[in-house]
PyMOL commands that place a pseudoatom at each C-alpha (Angstrom):
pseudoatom trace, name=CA, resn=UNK, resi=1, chain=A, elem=C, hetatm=0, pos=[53.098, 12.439, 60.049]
pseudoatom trace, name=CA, resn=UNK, resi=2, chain=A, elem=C, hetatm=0, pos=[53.857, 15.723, 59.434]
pseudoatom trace, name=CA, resn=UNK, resi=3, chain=A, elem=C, hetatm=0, pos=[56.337, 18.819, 59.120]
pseudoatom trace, name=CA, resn=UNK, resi=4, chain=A, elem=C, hetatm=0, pos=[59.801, 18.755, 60.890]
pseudoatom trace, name=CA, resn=UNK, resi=5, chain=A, elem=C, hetatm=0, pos=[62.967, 19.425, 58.786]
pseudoatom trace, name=CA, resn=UNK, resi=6, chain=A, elem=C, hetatm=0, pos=[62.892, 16.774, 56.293]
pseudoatom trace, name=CA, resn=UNK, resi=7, chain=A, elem=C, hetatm=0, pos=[65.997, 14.805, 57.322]
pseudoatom trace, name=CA, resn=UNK, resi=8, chain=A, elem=C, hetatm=0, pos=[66.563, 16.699, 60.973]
pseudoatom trace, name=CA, resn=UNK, resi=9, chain=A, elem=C, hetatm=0, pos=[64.093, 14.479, 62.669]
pseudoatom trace, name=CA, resn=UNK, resi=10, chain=A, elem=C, hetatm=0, pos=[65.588, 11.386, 61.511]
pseudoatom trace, name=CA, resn=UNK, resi=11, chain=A, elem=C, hetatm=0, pos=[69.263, 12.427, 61.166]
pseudoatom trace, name=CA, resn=UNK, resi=12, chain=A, elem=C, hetatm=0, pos=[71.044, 12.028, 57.792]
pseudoatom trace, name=CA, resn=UNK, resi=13, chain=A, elem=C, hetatm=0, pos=[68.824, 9.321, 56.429]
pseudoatom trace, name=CA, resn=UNK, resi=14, chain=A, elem=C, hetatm=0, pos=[66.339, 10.059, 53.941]
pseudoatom trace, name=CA, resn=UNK, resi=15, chain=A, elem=C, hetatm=0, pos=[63.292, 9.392, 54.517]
pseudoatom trace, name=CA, resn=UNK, resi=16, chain=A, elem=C, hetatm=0, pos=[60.346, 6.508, 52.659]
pseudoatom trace, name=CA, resn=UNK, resi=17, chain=A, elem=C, hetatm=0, pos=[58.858, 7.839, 49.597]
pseudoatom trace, name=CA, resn=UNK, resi=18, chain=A, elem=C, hetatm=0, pos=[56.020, 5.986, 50.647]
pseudoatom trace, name=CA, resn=UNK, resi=19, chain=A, elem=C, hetatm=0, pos=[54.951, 4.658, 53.979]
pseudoatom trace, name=CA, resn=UNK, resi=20, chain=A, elem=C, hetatm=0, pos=[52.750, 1.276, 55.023]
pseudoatom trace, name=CA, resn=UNK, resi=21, chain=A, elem=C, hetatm=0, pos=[49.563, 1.264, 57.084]
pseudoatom trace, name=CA, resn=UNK, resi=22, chain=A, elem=C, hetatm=0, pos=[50.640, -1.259, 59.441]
pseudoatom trace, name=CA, resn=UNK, resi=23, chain=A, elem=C, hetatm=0, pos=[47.123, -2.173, 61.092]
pseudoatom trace, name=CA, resn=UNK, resi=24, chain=A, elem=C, hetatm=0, pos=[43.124, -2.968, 60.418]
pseudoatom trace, name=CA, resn=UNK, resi=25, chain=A, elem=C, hetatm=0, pos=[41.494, -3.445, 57.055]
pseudoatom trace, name=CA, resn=UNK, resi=26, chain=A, elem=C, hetatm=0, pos=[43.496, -1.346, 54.639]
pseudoatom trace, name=CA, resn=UNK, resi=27, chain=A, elem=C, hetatm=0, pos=[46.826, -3.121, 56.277]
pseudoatom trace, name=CA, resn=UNK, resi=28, chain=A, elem=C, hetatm=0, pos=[50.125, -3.084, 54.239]
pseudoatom trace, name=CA, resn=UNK, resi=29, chain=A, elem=C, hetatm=0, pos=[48.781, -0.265, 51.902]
pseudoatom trace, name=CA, resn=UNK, resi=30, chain=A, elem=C, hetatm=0, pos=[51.284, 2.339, 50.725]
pseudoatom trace, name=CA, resn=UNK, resi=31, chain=A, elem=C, hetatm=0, pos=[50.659, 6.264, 51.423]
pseudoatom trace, name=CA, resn=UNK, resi=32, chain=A, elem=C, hetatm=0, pos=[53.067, 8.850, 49.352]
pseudoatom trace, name=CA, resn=UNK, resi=33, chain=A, elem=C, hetatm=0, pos=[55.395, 10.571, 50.790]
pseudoatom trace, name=CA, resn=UNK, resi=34, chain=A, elem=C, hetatm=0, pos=[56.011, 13.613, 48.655]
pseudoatom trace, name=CA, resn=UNK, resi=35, chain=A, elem=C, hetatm=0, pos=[59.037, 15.832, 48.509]
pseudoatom trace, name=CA, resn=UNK, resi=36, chain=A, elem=C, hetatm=0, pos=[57.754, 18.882, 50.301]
pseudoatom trace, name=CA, resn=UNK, resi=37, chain=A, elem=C, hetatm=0, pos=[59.629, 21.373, 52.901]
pseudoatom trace, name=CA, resn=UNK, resi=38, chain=A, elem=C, hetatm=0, pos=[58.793, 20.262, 56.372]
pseudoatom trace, name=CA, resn=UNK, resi=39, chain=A, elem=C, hetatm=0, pos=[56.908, 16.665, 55.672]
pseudoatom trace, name=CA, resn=UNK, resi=40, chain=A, elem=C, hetatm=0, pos=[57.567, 14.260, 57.982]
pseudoatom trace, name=CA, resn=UNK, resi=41, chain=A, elem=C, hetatm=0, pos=[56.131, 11.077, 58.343]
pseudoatom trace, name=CA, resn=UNK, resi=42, chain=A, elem=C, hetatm=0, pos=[54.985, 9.246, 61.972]
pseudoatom trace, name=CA, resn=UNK, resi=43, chain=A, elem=C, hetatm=0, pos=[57.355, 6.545, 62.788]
pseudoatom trace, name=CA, resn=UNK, resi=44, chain=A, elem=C, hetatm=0, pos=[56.472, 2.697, 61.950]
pseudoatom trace, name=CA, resn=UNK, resi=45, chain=A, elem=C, hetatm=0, pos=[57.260, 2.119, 65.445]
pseudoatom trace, name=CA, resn=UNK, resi=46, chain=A, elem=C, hetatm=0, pos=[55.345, 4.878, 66.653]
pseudoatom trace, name=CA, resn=UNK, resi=47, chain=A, elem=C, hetatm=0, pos=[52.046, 4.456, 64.660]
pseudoatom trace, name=CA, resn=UNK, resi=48, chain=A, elem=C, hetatm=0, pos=[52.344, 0.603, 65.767]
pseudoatom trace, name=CA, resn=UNK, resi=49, chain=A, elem=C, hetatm=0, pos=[52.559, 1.903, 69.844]
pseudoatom trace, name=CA, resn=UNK, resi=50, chain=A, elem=C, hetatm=0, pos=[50.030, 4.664, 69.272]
pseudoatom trace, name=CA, resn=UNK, resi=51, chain=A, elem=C, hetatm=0, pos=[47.356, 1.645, 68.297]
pseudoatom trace, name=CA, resn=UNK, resi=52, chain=A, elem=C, hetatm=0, pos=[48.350, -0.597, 70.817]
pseudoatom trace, name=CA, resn=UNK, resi=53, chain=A, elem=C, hetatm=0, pos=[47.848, 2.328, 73.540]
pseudoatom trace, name=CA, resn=UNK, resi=54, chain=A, elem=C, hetatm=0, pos=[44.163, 2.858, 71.906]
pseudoatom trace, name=CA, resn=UNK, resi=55, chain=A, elem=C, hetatm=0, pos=[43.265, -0.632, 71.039]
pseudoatom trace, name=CA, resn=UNK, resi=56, chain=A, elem=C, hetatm=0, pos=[43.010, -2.285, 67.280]
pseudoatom trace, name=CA, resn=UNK, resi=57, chain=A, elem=C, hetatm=0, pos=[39.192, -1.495, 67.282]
pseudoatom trace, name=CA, resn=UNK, resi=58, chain=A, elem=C, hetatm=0, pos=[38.120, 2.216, 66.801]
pseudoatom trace, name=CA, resn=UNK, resi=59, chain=A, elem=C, hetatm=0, pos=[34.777, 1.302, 65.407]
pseudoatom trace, name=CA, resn=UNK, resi=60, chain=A, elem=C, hetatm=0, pos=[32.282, 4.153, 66.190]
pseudoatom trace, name=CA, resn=UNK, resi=61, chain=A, elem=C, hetatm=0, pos=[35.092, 6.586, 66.831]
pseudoatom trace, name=CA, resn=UNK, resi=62, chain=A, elem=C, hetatm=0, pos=[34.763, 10.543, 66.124]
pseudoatom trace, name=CA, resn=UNK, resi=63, chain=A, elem=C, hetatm=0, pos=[38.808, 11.157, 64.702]
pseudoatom trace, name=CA, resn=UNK, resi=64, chain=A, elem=C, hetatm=0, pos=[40.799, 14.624, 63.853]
pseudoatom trace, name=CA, resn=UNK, resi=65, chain=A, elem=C, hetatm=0, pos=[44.077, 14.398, 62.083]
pseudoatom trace, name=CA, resn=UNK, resi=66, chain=A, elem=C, hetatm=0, pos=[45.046, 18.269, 62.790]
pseudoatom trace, name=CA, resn=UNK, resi=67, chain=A, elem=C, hetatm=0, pos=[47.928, 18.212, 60.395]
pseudoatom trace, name=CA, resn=UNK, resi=68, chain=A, elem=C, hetatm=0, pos=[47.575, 15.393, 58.269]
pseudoatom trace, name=CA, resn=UNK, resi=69, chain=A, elem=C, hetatm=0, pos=[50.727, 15.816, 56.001]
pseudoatom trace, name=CA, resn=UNK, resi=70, chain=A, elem=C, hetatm=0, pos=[50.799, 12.310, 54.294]
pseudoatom trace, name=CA, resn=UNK, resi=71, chain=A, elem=C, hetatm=0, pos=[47.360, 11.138, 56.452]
pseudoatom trace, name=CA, resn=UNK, resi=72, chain=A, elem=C, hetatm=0, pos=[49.481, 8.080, 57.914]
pseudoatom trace, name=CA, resn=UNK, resi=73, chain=A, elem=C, hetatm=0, pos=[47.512, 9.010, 61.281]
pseudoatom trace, name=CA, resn=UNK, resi=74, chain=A, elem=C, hetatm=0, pos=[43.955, 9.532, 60.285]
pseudoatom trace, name=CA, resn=UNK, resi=75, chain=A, elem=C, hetatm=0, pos=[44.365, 6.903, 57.408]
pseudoatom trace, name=CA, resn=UNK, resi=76, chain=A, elem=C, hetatm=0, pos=[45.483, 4.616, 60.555]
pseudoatom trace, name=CA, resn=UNK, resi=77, chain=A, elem=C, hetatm=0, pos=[42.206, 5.238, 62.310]
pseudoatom trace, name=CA, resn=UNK, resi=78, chain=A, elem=C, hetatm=0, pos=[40.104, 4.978, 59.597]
pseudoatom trace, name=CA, resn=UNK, resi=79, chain=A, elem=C, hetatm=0, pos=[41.931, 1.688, 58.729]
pseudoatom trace, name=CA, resn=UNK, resi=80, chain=A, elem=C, hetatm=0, pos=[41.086, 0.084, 62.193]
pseudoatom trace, name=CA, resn=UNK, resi=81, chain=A, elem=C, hetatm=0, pos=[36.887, 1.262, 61.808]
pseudoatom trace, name=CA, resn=UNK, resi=82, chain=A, elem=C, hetatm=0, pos=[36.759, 4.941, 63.061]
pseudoatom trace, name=CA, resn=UNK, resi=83, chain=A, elem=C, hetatm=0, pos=[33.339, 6.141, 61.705]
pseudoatom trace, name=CA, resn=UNK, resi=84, chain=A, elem=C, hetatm=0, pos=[34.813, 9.633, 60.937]
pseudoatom trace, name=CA, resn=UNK, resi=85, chain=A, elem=C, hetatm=0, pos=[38.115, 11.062, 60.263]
pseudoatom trace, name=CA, resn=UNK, resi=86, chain=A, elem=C, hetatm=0, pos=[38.340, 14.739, 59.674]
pseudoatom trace, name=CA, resn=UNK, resi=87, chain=A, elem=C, hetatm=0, pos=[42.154, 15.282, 57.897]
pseudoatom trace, name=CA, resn=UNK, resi=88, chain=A, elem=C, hetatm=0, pos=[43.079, 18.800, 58.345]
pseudoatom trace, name=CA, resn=UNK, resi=89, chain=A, elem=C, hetatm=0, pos=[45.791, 20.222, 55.789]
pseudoatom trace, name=CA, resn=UNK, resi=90, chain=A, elem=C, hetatm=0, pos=[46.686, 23.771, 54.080]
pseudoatom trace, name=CA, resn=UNK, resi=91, chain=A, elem=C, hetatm=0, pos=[48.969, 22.642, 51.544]
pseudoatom trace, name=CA, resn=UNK, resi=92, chain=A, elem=C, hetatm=0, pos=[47.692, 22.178, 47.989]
pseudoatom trace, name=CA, resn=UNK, resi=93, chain=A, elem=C, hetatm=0, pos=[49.893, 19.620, 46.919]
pseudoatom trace, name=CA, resn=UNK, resi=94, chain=A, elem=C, hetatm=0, pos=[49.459, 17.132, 50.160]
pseudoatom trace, name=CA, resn=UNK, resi=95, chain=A, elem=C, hetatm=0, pos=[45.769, 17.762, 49.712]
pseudoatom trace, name=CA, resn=UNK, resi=96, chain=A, elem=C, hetatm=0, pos=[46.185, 16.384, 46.239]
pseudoatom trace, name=CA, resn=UNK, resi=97, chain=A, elem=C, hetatm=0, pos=[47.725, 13.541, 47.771]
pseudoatom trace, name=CA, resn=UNK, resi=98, chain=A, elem=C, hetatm=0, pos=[45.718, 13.002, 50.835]
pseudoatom trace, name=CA, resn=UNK, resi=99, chain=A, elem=C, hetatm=0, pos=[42.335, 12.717, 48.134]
pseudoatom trace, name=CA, resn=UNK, resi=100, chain=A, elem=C, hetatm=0, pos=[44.420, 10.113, 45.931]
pseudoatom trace, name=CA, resn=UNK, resi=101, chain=A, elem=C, hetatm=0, pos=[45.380, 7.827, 48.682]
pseudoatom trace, name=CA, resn=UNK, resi=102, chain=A, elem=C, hetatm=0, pos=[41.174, 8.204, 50.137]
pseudoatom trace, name=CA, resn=UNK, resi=103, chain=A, elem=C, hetatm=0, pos=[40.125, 7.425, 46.473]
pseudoatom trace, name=CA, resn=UNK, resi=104, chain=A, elem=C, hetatm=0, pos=[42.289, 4.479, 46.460]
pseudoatom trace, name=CA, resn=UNK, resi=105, chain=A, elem=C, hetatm=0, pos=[42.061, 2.678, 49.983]
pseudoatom trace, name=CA, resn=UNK, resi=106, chain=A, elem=C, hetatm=0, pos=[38.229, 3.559, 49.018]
pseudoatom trace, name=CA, resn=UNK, resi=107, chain=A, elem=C, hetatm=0, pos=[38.257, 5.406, 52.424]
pseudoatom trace, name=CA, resn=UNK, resi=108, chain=A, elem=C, hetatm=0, pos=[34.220, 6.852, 53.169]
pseudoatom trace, name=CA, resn=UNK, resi=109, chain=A, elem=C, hetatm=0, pos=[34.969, 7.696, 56.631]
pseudoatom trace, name=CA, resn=UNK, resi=110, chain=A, elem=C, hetatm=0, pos=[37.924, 9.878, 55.753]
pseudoatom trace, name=CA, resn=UNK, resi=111, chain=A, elem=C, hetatm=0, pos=[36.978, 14.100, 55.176]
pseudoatom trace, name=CA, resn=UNK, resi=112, chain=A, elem=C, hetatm=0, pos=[39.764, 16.820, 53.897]
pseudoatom trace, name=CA, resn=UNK, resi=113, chain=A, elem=C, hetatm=0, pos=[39.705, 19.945, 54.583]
pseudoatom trace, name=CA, resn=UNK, resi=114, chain=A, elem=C, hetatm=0, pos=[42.052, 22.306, 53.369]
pseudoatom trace, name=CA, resn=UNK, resi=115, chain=A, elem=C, hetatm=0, pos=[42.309, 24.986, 56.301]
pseudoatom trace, name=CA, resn=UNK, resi=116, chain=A, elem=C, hetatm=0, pos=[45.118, 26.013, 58.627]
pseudoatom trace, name=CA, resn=UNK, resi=117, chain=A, elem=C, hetatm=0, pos=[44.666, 23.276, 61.305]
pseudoatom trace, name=CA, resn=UNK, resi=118, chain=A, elem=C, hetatm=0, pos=[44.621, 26.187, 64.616]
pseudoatom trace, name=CA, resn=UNK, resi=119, chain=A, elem=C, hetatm=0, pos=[42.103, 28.269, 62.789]
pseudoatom trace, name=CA, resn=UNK, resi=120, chain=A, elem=C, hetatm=0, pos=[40.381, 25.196, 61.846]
pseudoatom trace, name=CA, resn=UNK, resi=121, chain=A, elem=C, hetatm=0, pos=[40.511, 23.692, 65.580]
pseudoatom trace, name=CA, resn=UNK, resi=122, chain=A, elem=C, hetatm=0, pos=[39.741, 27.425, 67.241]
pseudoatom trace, name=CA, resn=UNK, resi=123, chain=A, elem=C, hetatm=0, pos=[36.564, 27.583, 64.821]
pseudoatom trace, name=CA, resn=UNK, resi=124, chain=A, elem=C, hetatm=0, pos=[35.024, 24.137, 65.186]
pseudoatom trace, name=CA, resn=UNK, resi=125, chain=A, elem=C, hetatm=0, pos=[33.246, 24.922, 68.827]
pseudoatom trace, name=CA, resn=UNK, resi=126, chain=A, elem=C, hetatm=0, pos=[30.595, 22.209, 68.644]
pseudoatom trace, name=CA, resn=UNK, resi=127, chain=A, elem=C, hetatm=0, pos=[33.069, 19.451, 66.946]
pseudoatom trace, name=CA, resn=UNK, resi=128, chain=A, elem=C, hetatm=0, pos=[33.422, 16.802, 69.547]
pseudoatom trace, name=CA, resn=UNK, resi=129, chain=A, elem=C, hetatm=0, pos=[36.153, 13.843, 68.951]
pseudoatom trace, name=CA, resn=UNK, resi=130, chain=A, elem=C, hetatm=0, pos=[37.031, 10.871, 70.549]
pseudoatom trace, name=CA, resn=UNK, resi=131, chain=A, elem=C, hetatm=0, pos=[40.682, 11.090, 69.275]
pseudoatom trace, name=CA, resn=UNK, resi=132, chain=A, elem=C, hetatm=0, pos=[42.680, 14.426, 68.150]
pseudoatom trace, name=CA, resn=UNK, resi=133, chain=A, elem=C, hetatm=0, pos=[45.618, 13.841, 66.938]
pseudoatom trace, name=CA, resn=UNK, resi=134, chain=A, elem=C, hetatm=0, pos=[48.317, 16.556, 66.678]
pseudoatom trace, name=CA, resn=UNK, resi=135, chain=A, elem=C, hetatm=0, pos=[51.833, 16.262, 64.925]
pseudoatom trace, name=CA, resn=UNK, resi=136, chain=A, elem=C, hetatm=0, pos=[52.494, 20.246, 63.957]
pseudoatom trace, name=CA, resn=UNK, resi=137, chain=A, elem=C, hetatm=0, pos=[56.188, 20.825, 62.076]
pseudoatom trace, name=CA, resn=UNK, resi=138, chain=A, elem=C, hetatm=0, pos=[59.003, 20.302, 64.612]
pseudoatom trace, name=CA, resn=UNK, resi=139, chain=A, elem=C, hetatm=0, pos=[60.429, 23.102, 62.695]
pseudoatom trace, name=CA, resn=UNK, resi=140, chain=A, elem=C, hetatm=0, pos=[57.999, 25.627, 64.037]
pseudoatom trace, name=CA, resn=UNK, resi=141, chain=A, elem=C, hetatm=0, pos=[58.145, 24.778, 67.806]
pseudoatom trace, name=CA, resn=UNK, resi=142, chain=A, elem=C, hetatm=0, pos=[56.065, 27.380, 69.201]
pseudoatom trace, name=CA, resn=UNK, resi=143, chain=A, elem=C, hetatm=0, pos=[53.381, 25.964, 67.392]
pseudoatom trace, name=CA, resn=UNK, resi=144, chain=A, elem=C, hetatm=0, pos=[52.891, 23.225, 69.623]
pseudoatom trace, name=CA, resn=UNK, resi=145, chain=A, elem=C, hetatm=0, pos=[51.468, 25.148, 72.415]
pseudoatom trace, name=CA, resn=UNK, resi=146, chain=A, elem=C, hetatm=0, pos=[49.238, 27.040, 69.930]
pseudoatom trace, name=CA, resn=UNK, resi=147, chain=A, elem=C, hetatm=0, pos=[48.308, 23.895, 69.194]
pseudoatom trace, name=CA, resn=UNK, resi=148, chain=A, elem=C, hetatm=0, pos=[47.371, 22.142, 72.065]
pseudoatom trace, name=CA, resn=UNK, resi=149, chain=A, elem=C, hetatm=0, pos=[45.455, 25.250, 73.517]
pseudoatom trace, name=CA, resn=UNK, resi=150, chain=A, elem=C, hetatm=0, pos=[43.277, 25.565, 70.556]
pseudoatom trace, name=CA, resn=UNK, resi=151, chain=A, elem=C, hetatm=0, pos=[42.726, 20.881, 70.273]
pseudoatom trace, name=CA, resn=UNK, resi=152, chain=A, elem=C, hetatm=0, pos=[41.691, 20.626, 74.129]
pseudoatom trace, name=CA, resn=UNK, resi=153, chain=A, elem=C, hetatm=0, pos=[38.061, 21.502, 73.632]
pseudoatom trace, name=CA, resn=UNK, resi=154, chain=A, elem=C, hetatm=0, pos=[37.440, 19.127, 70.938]
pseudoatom trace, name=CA, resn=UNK, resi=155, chain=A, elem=C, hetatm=0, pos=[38.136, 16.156, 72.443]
pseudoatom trace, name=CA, resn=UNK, resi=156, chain=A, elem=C, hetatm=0, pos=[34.883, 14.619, 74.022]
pseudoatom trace, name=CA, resn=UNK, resi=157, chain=A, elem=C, hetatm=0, pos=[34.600, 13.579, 77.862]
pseudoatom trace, name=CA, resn=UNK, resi=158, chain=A, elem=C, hetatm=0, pos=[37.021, 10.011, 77.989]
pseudoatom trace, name=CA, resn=UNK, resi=159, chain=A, elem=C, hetatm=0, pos=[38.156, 10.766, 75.098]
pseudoatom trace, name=CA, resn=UNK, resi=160, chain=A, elem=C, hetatm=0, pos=[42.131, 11.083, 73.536]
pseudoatom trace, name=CA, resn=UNK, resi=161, chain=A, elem=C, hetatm=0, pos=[44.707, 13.561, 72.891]
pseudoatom trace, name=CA, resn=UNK, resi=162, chain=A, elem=C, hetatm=0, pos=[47.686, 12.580, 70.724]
pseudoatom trace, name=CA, resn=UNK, resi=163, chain=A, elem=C, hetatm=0, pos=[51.134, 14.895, 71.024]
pseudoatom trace, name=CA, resn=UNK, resi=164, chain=A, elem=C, hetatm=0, pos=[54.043, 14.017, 68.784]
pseudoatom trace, name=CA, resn=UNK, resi=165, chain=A, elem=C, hetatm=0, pos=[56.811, 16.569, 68.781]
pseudoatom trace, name=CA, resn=UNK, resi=166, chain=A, elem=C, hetatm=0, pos=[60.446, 16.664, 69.656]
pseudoatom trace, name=CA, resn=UNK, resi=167, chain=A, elem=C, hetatm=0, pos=[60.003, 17.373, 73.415]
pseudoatom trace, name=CA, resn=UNK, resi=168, chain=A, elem=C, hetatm=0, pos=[57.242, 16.342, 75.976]
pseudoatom trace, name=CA, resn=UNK, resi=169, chain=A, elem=C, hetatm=0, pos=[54.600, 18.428, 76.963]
pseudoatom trace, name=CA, resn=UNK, resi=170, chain=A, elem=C, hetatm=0, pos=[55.282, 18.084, 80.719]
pseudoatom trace, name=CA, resn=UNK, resi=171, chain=A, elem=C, hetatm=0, pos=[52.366, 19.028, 83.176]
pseudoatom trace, name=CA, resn=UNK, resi=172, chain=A, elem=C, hetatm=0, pos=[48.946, 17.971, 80.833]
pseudoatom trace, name=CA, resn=UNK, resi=173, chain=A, elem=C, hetatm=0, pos=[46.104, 20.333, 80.338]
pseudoatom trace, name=CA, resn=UNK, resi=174, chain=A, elem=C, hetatm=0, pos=[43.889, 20.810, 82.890]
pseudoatom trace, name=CA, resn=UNK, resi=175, chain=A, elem=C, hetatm=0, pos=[41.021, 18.420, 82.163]
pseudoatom trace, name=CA, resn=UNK, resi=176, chain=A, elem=C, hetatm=0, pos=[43.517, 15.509, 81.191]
pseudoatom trace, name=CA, resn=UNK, resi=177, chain=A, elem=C, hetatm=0, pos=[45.938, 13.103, 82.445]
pseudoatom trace, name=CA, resn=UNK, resi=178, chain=A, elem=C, hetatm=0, pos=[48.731, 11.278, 81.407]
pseudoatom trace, name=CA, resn=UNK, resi=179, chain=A, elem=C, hetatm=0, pos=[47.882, 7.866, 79.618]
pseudoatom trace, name=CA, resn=UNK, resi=180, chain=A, elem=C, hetatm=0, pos=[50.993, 6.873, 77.841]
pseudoatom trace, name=CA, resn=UNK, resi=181, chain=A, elem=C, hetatm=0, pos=[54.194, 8.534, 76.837]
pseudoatom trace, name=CA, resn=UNK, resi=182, chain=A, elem=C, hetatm=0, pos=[57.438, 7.350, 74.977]
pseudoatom trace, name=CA, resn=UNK, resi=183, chain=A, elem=C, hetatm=0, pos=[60.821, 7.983, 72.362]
pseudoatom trace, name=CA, resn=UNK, resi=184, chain=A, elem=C, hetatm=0, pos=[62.123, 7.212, 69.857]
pseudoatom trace, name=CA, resn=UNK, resi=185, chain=A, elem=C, hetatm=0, pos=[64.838, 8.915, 68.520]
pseudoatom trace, name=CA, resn=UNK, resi=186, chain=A, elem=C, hetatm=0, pos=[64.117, 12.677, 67.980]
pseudoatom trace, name=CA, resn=UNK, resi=187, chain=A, elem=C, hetatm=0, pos=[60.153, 11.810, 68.276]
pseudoatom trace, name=CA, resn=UNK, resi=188, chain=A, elem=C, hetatm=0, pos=[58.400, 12.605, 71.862]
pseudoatom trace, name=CA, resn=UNK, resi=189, chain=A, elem=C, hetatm=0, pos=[55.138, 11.078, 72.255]
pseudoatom trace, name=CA, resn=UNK, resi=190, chain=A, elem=C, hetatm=0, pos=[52.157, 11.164, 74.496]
pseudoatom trace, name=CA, resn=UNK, resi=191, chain=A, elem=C, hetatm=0, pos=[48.519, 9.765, 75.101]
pseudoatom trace, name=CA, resn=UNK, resi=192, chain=A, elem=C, hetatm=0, pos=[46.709, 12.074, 77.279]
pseudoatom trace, name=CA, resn=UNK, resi=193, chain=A, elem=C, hetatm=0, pos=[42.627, 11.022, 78.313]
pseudoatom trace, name=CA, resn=UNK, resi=194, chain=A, elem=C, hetatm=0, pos=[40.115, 13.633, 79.195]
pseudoatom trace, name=CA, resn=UNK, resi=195, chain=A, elem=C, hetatm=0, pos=[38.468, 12.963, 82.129]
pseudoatom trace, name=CA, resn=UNK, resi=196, chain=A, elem=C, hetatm=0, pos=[35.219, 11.434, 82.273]
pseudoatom trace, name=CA, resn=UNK, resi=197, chain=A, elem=C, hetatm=0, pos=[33.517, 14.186, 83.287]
pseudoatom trace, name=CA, resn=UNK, resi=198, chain=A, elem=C, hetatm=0, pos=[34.333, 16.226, 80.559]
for i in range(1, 198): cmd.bond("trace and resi %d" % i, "trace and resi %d" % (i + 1))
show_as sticks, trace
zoom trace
């Protein structure tokens, strides 16, 4: 749930000024959606289809939320058992945020880090992580790529690689395959799986 124009992504209509957890133990709980240049929240739908693709149960999971904006992804995981989710954000204000809505769902498994999320990614060469999950602004496509290069080696052999952006990725990175993709609307997103091997 991150950047993307504020309204482009979602046409004229403005958009929550808070959103639900839909799933696991902190279920119908409200997240903030503050008023900030860029901040763009995951889909209902697609947070629903993301944790059908994975399964309700993440218990034991290793999770990065890359750009966390409100946390609606990482908060998500953590809600559904994940043993650790890292929330990566650089802006002061959503980090504010992001430690409110941890103090109140009571979150322990949830850890923010203010950094820029590539430098963060690029830096952390012995993280491992059974999900990564990447959402960069849809107002900065390049970013994407830059991205995805600097996520692929922290996701652990079998594990996960979440892409939500306004086109599809096409050909995956070498290493992963396809696992699910769908739309809706403006919103393009894929479930890619390392291989086994690693």
């Amino acid at each position: 749930m991150k950047p993307g124009a504020r309204r482009a992504a979602h046409g004229a209509r403005e958009l929550p000024q808070r959103v639900r957890i839909v799933g696991g133990a902190y279920k119908r709980s409200t997240l903030p959606v503050l008023d900030r240049p860029g901040l763009r929240p995951t889909p209902q739908r697609v947070r629903e289809t993301l944790f059908n693709w994975l399964g309700q149960d993440l218990a034991g999971w290793r999770c990065l939320d890359a750009f966390a904006g409100t946390g609606a992804l990482g908060f998500e995981a953590a809600s559904r058992g994940a043993a650790s989710v890292q929330l990566i954000e650089q802006e002061p204000t959503l980090i504010d945020a992001l430690r409110s809505s941890r103090d109140k769902l009571q979150a322990q498994s949830v850890t923010i880090t203010r950094a820029d999320a590539v430098t963060w990614m690029r830096a952390a060469a012995a993280a491992s992580f059974d999900l990564v999950l990447l959402d960069p602004p849809f107002d900065q496509p390049s970013l994407l790529d830059t991205a995805l290069n600097a996520a692929t080696h922290l996701v652990a052999a079998g594990g996960f690689l979440y892409i939500e952006s306004r086109r599809a990725i096409g050909e995956p990175p070498h290493g992963f395959a396809s696992w699910r993709e769908d739309r809706a609307g403006a919103v393009s997103y894929q479930l890619l799986r390392r291989n086994s091997s690693g």
